[in-house]
N, C-alpha and C positions, 0 to 999 in steps of 0.2 A: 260583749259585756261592757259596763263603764271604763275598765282598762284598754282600752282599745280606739285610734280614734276612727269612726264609721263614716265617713266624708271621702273618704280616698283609700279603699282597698284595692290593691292589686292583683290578679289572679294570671301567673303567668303558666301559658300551656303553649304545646309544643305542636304544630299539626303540618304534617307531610316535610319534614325535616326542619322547618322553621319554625322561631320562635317568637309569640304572640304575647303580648300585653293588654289586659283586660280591667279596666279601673270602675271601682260600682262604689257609689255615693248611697249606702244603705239610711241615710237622713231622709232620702226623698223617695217619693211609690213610684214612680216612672220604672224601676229599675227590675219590680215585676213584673210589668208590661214586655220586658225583653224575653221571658223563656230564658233565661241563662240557667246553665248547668253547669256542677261542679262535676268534673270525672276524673278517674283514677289518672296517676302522674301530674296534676294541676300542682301549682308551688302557687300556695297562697300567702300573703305578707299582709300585714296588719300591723302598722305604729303605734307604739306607745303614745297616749296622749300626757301633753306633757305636765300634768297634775302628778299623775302617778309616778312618774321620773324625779319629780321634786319631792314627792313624799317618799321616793325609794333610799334613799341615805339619812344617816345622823343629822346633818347640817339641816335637810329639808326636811324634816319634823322635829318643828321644837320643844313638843314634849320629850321626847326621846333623849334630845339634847339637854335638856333644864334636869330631868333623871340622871343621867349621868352624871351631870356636874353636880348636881346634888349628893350623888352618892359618892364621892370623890371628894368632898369636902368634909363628908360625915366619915368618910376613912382617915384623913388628914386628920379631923379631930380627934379620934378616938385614938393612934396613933401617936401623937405627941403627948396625952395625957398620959 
């Protein structure tokens, strides 16, 4: 999905006691060219792209913020009267 950044997944799996790291750049078609397969016990990681990190909090959505403070000043007012 657009939450996710697709340039550098990791897909670590484990074979004959050791442990493998597998990085697939899903932006580019080469990466069907490989036959890769996902199979059971694989530990797949996928980063936040950092859009959605910044939109994940109050501070980093300024509607959110300019709402709050809005409502916060409409309580102050109503308040003191």
């Amino acid at each position: 999905t657009i939450t996710g950044v697709r340039r550098d997944i990791k897909v670590i799996r484990e074979i004959k006691n050791e442990t493998k790291v597998f990085s697939i750049d899903l932006t580019k078609s080469d990466f069907l060219n490989n036959n890769f397969q996902i199979f059971s016990g694989d530990i797949i990681i996928v980063n936040p792209n950092s859009t959605r990190i910044k939109n994940a909090g109050i501070i980093g959505n300024s509607g959110t913020l300019l709402s709050l403070l809005s409502f916060l000043l409409s309580s102050i007012i109503v308040l003191n009267r």
